[in-house]
C-alpha angles and dihedrals in degrees: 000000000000081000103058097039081053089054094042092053097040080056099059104024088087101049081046091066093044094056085050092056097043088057091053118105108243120240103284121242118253110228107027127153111283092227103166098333118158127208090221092075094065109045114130093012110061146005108242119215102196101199108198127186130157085242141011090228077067098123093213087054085053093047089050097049087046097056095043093049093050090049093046088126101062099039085053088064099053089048099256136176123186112205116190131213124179096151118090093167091061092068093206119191100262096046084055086046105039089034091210123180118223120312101013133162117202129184119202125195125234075250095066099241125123106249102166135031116181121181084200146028121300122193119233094254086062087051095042100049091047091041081052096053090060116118088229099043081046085061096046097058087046091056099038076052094052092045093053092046092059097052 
């Protein structure tokens, strides 16, 4: 009896991880349309940079999605999430909400607050080194610190 109940689980203990994985989000992706995101969504989880422009041919919009894409991995690690938004007609909800102008970057803290506008593109360095001067990202690293002291 306890061999069979041991075949039978080795038998289904690996279709049983791959259920599991299957039901597991995939990595999101980082710059993705706002559509009727709300921030909401994201307090206490992510800071949100909200990246606006009346169209997405806007040559200051393409210079800010390249640079964040080419700087994912360090967004990734302060929890970033980048939201875009090139379509004034539409009227979303967080242009309604943030009221940009043409081309505007706005960071948003896991708070909720607004922390940063920018009527241009800033590099990721720019994001990183404000995003690592907040009190809570502050915290974070001290207690990413204290973790890694105790291994």
């Amino acid at each position: 009896m306890n061999r069979t109940l041991a075949l039978v689980m080795t038998a289904f203990l690996p279709m049983a991880a791959l259920a599991a994985d299957a039901t597991a989000p995939e990595n999101e992706t980082l710059i993705r349309p706002a559509g009727e995101s709300d921030l909401s969504e994201f307090l206490w989880t992510n800071r949100p940079i909200v990246v606006f422009a009346d169209t997405p041919s806007d040559p200051r919009f393409e210079q800010q999605i390249n640079m964040l894409a080419q700087g994912e991995e360090m967004l990734r690690d302060r929890e970033v999430v980048v939201l875009t938004d090139t379509d004034p007609a539409a009227r979303g909800s967080l242009r309604s909400k943030l009221r940009p102008r043409g081309f505007q970057l706005v960071l948003i803290g896991k708070d909720g607050g607004v922390k940063l506008r920018k009527p241009f593109p800033w590099s990721v360095r720019e994001l990183s080194r404000s995003i690592d001067k907040f009190p809570l990202r502050e915290q974070e690293l001290r207690e990413r610190r204290g973790i890694g002291a105790e291994k």
